[in-house]
N, C-alpha and C positions, 0 to 999 in steps of 0.2 A: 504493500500500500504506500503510494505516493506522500510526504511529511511534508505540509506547508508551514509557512511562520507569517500570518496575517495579524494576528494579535498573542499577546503574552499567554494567552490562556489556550492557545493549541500545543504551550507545555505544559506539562505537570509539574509541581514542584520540584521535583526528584529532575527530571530533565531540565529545566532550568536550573538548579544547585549544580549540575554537572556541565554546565555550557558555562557558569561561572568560576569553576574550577579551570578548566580547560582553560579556558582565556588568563589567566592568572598563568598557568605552566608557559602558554602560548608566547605572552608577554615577559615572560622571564628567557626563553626561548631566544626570540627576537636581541631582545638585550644582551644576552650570552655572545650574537653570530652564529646559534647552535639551527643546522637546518631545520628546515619542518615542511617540506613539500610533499604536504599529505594529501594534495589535490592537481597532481602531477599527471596533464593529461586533460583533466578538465575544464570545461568552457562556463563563464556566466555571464548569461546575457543580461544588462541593466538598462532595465525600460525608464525615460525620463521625460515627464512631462512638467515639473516643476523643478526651477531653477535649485541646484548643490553644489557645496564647497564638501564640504563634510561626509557627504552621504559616499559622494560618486570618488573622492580622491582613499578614504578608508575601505571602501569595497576594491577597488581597480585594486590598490597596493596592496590589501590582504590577498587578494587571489594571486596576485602575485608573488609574495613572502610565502604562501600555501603551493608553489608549483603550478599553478594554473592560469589560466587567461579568462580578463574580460571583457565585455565588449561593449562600448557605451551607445546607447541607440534613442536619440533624443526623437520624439513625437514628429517633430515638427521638417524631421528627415527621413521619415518611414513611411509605408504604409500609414501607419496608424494615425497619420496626421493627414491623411488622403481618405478618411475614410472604412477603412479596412476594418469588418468587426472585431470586435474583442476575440470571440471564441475563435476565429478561422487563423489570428495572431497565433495564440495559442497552442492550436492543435500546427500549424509550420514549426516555430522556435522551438516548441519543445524536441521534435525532433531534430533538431540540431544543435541543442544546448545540452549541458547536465544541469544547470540550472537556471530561475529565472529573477531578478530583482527589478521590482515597481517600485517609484518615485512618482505618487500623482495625486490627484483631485478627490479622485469620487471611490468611496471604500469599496463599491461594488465593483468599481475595475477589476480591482485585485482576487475579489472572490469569483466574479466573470471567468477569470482568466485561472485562476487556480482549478474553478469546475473543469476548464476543458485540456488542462496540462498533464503531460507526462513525466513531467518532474518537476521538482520542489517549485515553490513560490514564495518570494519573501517582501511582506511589506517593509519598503525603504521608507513610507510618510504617506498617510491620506488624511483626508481631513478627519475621519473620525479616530485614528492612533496612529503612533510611531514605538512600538514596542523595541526597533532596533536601540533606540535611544536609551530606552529606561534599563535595558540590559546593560549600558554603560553605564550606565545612574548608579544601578545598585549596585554593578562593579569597585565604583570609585567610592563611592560613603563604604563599601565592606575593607574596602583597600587602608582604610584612616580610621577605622571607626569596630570593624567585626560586623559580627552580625546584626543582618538590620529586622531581624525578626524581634518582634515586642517592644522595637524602636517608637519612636514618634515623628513622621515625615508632615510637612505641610507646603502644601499648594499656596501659591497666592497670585491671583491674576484671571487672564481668559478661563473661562471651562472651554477648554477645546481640547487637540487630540494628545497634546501632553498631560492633559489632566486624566483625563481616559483613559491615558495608559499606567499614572499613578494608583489611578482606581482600581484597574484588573491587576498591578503590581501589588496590591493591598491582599488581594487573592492568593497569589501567587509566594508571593514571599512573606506574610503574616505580621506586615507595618499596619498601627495606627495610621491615618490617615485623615489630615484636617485639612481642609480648601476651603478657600476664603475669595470668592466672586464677586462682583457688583453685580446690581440686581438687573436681570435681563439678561445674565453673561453666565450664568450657570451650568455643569454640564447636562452632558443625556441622560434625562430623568432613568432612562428604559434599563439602559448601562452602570447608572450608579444604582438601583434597585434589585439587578441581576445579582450585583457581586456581593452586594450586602445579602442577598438570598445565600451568596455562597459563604458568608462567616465573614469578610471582611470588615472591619471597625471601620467606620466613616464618617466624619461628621462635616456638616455644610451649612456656609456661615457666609454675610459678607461682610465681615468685617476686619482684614488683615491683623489686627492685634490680638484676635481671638484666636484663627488659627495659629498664629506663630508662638502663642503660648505652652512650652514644655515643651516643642518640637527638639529635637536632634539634626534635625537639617531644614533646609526653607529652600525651594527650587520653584524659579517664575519662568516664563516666556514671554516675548514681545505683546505687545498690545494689540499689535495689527499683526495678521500672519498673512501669508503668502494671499494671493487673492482679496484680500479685505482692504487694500494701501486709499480706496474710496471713504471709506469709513476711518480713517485716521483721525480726522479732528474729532468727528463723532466720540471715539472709544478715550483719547485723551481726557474729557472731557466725564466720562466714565468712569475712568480708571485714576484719575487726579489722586484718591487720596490710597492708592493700591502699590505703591512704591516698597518695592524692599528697600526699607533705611535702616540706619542705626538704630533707628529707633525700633522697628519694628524687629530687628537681626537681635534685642535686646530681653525680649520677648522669652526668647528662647533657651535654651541651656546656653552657660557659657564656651562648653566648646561642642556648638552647634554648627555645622557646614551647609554653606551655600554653594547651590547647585545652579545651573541654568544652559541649556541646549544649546542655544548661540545660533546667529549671530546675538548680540543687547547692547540696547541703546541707553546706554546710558543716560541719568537725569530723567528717565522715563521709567518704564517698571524696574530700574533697578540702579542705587545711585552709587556715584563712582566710587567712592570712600569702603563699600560692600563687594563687590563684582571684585575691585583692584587691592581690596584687603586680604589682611592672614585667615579669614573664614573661608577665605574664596579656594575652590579646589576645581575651577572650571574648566583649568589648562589639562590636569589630568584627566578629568569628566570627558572633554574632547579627543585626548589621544586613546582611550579608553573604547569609543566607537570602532577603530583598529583592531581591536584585541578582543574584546564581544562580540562582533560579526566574523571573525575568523573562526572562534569556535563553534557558531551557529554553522558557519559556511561547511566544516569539519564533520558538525554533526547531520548535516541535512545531507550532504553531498559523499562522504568518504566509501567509500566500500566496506 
């Protein structure tokens, strides 16, 4: 049976505690100069329909570092920017890939295309999650911190697909979980209702002071994401008093770590004095996407 990676919750715990080891040896690996070309031989096609720094340069060089080749296939030079349906994409790439990674818009892409694939499928970013990301999240707080099972993690900012995936991470790796929205900006009721079905602590507030209170880490995203740059003054004007500051970083235990996916704009959801302080752990949270997709890549893909 074919193993997609569309959101956190198509692993078990046991398989994600093991794709967070792995990335750890991987990473140690890497730093040694000790080979690892466990993917020697194999091809991943990366589908792109939303602009990356992060996504597309950590995947190319893990398959790379892993023995393998990728191949970057932006929409707007395929088929798939001419029109070509989802499933007919699908069912050609897969035969000629071993695997496939999406970078796009609409979540149903991803599951479109996974229905009609013959190997793996992994979501690089949709609007309703980015699960590759939060496998580095949890990477880098276990990295500085251990286990973040019985921790206290908090949201502060959009409900969107980072927060979504904090939420099914709440599932998955057994964190508290505080998020803290303006009103109107909250996430998917259907999504945060599910996971709390599944045992996750959750609690949803809008009030940034609230959530950051007892946290162990605080992790935000931009205000406006990819597609929304229309509603910019709008959401500033939302989000005015939703700033990780000191004040709010103050909140929290005193050696509580800030997180954030990046790019951040500074003086916006997140101010300089925080991001460019000693809480800040966003540079390894970054190179950490490297070392968490390599092992997903290992696990999804190896013989």
């Amino acid at each position: 049976m074919t193993r997609h990676f569309l959101t956190l919750l198509d692993l078990s715990t046991d398989e994600a505690r093991h794709i967070l080891k792995r990335a750890g040896e991987l990473k140690a690996m890497q730093q040694q100069g000790t080979p690892h070309r466990v993917l020697a031989g194999k091809t991943l096609g990366m589908i792109f329909e939303k602009a990356s720094t992060r996504t597309r340069v950590s995947f190319e060089a893990g398959m790379f570092q892993l023995g393998g080749h990728a191949l970057f296939l932006h929409s707007d030079a395929t088929q798939l920017g001419r029109g070509e349906p989802i499933e007919d994409a699908a069912r050609v790439l897969s035969r000629m890939v071993d695997g496939i990674m999406i970078r796009t818009f609409d979540h149903a892409i991803v599951q479109t295309f996974a229905e009609h694939s013959r190997v793996p499928v992994i979501n690089a970013l949709t609007d309703l999650t980015h699960p590759c990301q939060l496998l580095a999240d949890i990477m880098t707080y276990e990295e500085f911190r251990g286990s973040i099972e019985g921790r206290t993690a908090a949201w502060i900012g959009d409900g969107n697909n980072m927060t979504h995936s904090w939420i099914n991470g709440a599932v998955t790796f057994g964190y508290r979980l505080q998020i803290a929205c303006p009103e109107g900006y909250e996430p998917n009721p259907q999504l945060l209702d599910s996971a709390r079905k599944l045992g996750a602590e959750i609690e949803l507030s809008n009030d940034p002071l609230v959530a950051a209170r007892g946290a162990d880490l605080i992790s935000t995203d931009v205000w406006a994401s990819m597609g929304q740059e229309h509603e910019q003054k709008q959401r500033e004007k939302a989000f005015a008093t939703f700033q990780v500051s000191p004040e709010v970083m103050a909140q929290a235990h005193s050696d509580a770590l800030f997180l954030h996916c990046l790019p951040a704009h500074r003086g916006e959801e997140v101010a300089a004095e925080v991001i460019d302080g000693p809480q800040s752990v966003v540079w390894d949270e970054a190179e950490n996407r490297l070392h968490a997709q390599k092992a997903l890549l290992e696990f999804l893909l190896a013989d």
